[in-house]
C-alpha positions as CSV (number, residue, x, y, z in Angstrom):
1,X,115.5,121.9,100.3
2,X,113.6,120.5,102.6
3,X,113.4,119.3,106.4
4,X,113.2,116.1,105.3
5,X,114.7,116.4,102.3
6,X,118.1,117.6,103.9
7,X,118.0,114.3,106.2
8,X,117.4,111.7,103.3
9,X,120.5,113.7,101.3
10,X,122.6,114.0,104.4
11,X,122.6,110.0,104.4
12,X,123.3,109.3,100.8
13,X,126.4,107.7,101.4
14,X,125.5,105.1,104.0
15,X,124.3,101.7,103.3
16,X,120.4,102.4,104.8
17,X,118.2,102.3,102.2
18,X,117.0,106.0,101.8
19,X,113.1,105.1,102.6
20,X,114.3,103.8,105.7
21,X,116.1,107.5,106.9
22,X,112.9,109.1,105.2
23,X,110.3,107.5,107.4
24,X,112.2,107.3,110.5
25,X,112.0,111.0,109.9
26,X,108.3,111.2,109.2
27,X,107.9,108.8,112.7
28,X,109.8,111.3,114.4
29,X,107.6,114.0,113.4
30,X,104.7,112.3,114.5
31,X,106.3,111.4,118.2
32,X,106.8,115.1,118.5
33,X,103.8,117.1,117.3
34,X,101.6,113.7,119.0
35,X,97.9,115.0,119.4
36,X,98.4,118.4,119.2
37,X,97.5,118.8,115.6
38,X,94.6,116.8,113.7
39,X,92.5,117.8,110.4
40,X,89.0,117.8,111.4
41,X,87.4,114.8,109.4
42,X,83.5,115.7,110.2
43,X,82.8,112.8,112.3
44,X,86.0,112.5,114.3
45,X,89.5,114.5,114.1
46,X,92.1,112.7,112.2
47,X,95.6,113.1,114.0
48,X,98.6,112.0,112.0
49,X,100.0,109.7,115.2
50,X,101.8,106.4,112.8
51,X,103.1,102.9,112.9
52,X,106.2,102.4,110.9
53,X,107.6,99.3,110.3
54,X,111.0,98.7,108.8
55,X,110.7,95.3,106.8
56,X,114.2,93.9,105.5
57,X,116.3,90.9,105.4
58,X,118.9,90.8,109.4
59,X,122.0,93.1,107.9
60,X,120.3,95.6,106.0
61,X,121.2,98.5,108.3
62,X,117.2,99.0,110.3
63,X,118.5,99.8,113.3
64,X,120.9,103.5,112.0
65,X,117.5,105.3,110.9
66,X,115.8,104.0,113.9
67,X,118.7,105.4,116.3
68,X,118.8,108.5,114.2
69,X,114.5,109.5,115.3
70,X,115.1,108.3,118.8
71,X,117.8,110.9,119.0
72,X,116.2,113.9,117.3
73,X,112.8,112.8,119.6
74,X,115.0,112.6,122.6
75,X,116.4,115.9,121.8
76,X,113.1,117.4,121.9
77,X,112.2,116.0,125.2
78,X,107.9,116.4,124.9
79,X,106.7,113.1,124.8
80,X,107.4,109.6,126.6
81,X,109.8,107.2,125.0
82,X,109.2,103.4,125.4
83,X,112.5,101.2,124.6
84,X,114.1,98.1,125.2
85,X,112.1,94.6,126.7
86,X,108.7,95.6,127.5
87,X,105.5,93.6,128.1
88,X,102.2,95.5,127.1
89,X,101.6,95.6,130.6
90,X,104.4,97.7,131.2
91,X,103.9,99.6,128.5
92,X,100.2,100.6,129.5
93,X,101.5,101.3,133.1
94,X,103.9,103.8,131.7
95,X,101.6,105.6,129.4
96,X,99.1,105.7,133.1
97,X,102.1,107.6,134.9
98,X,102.3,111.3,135.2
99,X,105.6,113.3,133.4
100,X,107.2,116.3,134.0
101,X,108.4,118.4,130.7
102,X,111.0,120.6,130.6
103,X,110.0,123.5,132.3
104,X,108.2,122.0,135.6
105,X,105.1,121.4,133.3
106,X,103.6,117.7,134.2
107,X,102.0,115.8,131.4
108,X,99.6,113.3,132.6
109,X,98.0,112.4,129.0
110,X,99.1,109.0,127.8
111,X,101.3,110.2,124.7
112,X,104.7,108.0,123.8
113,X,107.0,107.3,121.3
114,X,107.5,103.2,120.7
115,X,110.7,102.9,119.4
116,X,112.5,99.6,118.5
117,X,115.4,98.0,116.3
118,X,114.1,95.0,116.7
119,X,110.1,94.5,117.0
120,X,110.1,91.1,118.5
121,X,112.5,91.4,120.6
122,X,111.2,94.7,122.1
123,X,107.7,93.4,123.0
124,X,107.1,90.4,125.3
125,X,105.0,87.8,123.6
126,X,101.4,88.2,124.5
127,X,98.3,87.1,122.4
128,X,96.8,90.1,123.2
129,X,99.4,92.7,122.7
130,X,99.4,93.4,119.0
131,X,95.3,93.9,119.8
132,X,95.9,96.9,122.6
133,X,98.6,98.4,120.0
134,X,95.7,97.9,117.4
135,X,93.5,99.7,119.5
136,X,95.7,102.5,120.9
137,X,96.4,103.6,117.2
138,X,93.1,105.0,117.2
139,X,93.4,108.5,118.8
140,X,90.1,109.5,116.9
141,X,87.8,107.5,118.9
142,X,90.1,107.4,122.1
143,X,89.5,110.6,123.8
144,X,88.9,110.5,127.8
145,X,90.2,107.6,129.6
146,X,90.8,104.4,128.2
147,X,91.3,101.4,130.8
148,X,92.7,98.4,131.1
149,X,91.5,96.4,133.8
150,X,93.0,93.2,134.8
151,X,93.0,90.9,137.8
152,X,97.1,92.7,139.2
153,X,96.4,95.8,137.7
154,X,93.9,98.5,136.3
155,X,95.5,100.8,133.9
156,X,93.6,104.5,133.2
157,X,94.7,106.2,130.2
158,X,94.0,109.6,129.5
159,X,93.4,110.4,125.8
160,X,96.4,107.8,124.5
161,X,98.2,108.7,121.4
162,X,100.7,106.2,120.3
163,X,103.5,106.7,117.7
164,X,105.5,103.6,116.8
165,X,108.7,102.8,114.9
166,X,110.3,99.4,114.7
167,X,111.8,97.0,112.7
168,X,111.9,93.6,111.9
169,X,113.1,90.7,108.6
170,X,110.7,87.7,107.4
171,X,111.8,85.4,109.8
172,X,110.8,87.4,112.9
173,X,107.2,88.6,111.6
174,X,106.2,85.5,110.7
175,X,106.9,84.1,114.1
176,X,105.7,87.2,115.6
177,X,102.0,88.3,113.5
178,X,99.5,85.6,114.0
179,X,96.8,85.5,111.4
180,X,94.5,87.4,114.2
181,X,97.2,90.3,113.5
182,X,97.2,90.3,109.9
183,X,93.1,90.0,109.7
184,X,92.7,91.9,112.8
185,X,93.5,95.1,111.7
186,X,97.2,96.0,113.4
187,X,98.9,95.3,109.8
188,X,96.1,97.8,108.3
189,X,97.8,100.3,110.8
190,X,101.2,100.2,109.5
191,X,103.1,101.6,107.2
192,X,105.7,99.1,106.4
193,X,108.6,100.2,104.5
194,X,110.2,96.6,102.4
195,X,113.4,96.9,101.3
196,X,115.5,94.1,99.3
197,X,118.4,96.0,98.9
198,X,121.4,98.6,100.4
199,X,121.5,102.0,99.2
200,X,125.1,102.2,98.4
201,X,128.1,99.8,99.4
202,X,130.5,101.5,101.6
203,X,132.9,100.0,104.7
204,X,133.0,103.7,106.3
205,X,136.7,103.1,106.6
206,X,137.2,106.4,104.6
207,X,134.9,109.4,106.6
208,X,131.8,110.4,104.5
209,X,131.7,114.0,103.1
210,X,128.6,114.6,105.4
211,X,128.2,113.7,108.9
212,X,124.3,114.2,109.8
213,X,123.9,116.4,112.7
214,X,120.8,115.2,114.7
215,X,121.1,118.0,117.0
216,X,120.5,120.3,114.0
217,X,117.7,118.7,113.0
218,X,116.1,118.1,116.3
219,X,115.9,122.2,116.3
220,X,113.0,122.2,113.7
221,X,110.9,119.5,115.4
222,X,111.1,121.9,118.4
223,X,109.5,124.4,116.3
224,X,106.9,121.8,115.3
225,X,106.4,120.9,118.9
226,X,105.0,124.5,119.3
227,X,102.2,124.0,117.0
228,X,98.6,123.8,118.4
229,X,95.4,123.3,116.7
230,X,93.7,121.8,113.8
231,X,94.9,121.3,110.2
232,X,93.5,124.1,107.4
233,X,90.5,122.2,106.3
234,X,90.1,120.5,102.6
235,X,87.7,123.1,101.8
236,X,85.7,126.3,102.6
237,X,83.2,124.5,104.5
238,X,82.4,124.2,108.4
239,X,80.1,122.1,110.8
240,X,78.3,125.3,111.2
241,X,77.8,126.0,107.8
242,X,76.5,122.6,107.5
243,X,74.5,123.0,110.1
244,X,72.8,126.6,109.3
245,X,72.9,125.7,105.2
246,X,72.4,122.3,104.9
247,X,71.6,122.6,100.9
248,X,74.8,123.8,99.9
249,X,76.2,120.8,100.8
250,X,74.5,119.3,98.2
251,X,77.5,119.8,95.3
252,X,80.1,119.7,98.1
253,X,82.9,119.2,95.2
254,X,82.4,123.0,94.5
255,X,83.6,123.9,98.1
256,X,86.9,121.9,98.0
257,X,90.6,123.9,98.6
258,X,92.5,122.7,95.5
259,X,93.9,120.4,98.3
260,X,90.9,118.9,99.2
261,X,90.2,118.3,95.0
262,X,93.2,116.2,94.9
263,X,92.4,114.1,97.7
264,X,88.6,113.9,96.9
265,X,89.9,113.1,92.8
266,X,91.8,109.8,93.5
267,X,90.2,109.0,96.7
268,X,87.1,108.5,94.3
269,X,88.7,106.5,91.5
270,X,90.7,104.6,94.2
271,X,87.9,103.3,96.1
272,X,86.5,102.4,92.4
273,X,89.6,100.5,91.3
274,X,88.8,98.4,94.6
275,X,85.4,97.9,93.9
276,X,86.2,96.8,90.0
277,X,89.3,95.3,90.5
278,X,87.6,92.0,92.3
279,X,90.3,91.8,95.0
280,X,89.8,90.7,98.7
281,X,92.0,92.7,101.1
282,X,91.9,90.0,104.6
283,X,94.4,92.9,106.2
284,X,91.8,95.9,105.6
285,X,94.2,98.3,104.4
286,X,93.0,99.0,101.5
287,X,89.6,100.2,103.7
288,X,91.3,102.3,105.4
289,X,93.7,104.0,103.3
290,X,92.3,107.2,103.0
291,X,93.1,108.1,106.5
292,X,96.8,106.8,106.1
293,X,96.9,109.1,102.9
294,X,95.8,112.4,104.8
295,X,98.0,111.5,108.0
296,X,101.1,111.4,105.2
297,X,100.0,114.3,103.8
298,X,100.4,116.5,107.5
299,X,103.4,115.0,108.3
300,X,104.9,115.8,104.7
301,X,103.3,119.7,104.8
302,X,105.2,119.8,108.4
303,X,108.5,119.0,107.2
304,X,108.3,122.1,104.8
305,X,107.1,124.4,107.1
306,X,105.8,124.7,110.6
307,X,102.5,126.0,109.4
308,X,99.0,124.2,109.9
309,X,98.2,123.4,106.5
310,X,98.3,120.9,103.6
311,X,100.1,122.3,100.4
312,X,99.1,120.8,96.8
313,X,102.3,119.1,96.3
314,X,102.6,116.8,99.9
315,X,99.3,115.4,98.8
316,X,100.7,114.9,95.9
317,X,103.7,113.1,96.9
318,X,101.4,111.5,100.2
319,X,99.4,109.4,97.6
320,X,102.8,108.2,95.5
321,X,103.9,107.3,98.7
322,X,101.4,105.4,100.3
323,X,100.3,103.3,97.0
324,X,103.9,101.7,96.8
325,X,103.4,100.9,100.0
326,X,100.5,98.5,99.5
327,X,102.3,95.7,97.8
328,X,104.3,95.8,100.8
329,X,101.7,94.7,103.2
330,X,101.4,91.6,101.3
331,X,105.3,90.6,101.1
332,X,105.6,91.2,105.2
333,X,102.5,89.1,105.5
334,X,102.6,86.2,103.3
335,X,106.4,86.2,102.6
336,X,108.0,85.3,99.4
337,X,107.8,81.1,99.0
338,X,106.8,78.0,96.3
339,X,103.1,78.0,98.7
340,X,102.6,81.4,97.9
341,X,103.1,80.6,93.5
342,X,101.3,78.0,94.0
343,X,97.8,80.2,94.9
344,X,99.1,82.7,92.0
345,X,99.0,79.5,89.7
346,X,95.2,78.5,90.7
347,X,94.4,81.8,90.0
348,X,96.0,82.2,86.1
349,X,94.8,79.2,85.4
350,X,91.1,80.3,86.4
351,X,90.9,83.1,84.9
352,X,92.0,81.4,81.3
353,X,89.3,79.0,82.2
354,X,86.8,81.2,82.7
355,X,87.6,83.2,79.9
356,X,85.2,82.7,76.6
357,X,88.5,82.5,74.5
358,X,90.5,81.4,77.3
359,X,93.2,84.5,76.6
360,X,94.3,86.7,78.6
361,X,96.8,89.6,78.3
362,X,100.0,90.5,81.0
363,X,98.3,94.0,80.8
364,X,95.3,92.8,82.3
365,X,97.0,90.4,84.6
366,X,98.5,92.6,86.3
367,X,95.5,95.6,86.0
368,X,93.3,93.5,87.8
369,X,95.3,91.2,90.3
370,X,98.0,94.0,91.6
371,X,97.5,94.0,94.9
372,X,98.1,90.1,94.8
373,X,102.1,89.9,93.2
374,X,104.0,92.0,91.7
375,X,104.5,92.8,87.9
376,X,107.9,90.1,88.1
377,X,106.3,87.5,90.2
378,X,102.9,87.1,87.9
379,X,106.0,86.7,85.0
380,X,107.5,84.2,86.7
381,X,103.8,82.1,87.6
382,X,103.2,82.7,83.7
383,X,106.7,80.9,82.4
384,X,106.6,78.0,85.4
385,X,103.0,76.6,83.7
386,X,104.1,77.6,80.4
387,X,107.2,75.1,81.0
388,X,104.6,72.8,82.5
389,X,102.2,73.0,79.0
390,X,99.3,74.7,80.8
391,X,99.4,78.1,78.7
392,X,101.4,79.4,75.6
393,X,103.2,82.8,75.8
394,X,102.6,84.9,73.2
395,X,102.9,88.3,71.5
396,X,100.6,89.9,69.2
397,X,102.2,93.6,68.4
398,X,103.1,94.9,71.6
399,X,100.6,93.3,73.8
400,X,102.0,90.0,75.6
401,X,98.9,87.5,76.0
402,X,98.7,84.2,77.4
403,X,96.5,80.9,76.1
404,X,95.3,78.1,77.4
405,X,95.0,74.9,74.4
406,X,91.8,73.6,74.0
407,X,92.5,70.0,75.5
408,X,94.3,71.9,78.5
409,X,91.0,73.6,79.3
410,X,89.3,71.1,78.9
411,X,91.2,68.9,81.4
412,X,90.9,72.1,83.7
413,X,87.1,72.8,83.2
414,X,86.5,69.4,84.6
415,X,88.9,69.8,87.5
416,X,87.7,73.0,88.5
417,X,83.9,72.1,88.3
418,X,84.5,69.5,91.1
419,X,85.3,72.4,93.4
């Protein structure tokens, strides 16, 4: 068993849904081993610093997980953590301030752990907050000094690495992300973790058989904290082979680790599916989730052992992680609503019209417009204009297929051609 796998067991019995305890983990590891790792990317080193956001309805037990990596990173003692009320003023004017570690040694780089129950209630409203967060993800292109300067204060960074776990339900976020932050790119950044519903039910009136030890676990991420240097790279390669053979570069497939196969396998047919699939990503993750795949994939490889590489089956598991994650951009962003049905409805009904036999199957529905609602909330568009005689649900053999009646698309065709 597993790091990480001990942790998510150890917490069976409490009411946090397991993903929650699982990526607080992964943010922890990320606080720890900050910049001092990365997985050279050719045109910039990738280093697996991550936004997590915990995304559930006020009750759902956010803030245990949370506590639980703010303890274990606390433990540790390596890195700057940021909690409580802070304005991003304050925030910038911590990561500018000189440290000393544990041991007399001072660290001066601009390294921290963000770490809040409550996301809106951590960071002061400013329009321009979410923006510097967006920008301080970015350890690839931030190395040197990064400055802030403003008419009270100038802020000088020194090769920032940010780390950031919080939490937050519906109502805050959409108070809180402004259409600049969804479209801007700070959503693209962050890996947020939806949950609907508790793990178990229990009071915790009778003591559980297990009582995690954060201490305990805190003793591998020191372990971590010792590693320096890059990743093992996805294949047999180097810039100075590039450099010196410039030709054999030319089947670069053939020089992929078996690790670097995987990635290279469904990063291709990913990117396709994208490309085929029709759909418009406004938040840009889709664009960049190759890079949130690899940073995954180190955290994951870390949890097994301290050792600078990727193994076969954390990319693997990376790329079943991050893809359920994708629908979950869209429920934190555009909530769950009658507004929100009401664009899935335009778009049913346009694709039937469009349609030479104006058919269409739930197989294909869903195959083409996933990324827009899930497999439930396209059946639930479906019956609400089959109740409303738009289409007719149907099932030939095992296929379920939706049609639109002649004098329906008719009436449609016209509608739609005033547009």
């Amino acid at each position: 068993m597993t790091w990480l796998d001990d942790i998510v067991f150890q917490h069976e019995e409490f009411e946090a849904p397991l993903s929650f305890w699982k990526w607080s983990a992964l943010a922890a590891v990320s606080a720890t081993i900050k910049d001092q790792i990365w997985l050279d990317n050719w045109i910039y080193n990738l280093y697996p610093n991550i936004y997590v956001m915990l995304h559930a309805d006020s009750g759902l037990k956010k803030g245990p997980p949370i506590s639980m990596a703010h303890k274990m990173v606390s433990e540790v003692n390596n890195t700057r953590i940021i909690r409580g009320r802070a304005s991003i003023q304050g925030i910038l004017k911590k990561l500018g301030e000189a440290q000393t570690q544990p041991g007399g040694v001072i660290m001066n780089k601009a390294v921290a752990f963000i770490c809040s129950s409550e996301l809106t209630s951590s960071i002061v409203s400013d329009p321009v907050a979410n923006d510097i967060l967006t920008d301080l993800y970015d350890r690839n292109y931030n190395f040197g000094d990064w400055e802030s300067l403003l008419k009270v204060e100038n802020f000088k960074l020194k090769d920032p690495c940010i780390t950031m776990l919080t939490a937050t339900n519906e109502a805050h976020s959409s108070d809180f992300f402004t259409r600049k932050d969804t479209q801007g790119g700070y959503i693209a950044r962050t890996f947020i973790i939806h949950e609907s519903k508790r793990n178990v039910i229990n009071s915790l009136a009778a003591p559980p058989k297990f009582i995690p030890d954060h201490k305990k676990y805190a003793d591998y991420l020191r372990e971590l904290a010792k590693l320096k240097g890059p990743m093992e790279p996805l294949g047999s390669l180097t810039q100075s082979d590039v450099y010196k053979y410039p030709i054999i570069v030319k089947d670069e497939t053939k020089w992929l680790s078996e690790v670097g196969k995987i990635y290279d396998e469904w990063y291709n047919q990913f990117i396709h599916t994208i490309d085929d699939s029709e759909t418009r990503d406004t938040t840009g993750t889709l664009n960049r989730f190759g890079d949130s795949v690899l940073k995954v994939a180190i955290l994951l490889s870390l949890t097994k052992k301290p050792e600078l590489r990727i193994d076969t089956d954390s990319m693997r598991e990376a790329i079943v992680e991050c893809e359920k994650l994708i629908g979950n951009v869209r429920k934190a962003t555009l909530g769950r609503g009658k507004h929100i049905l009401a664009e899935e409805k335009g778009v049913l009904i346009e694709e039937l019209v469009r349609r030479d036999n104006h058919i269409m199957s739930r197989e294909q529905l869903n195959k083409k417009y996933w990324m827009r609602a899930s497999a439930d909330e396209w059946d639930d568009v479906a019956r609400s204009l089959e109740v409303a005689g738009i289409l007719r649900i149907e099932s030939i053999g095992n296929q379920i297929i939706y049609r639109m009646p002649p004098n329906v698309y008719a009436q449609w065709e016209n509608h739609l051609k005033g547009k």
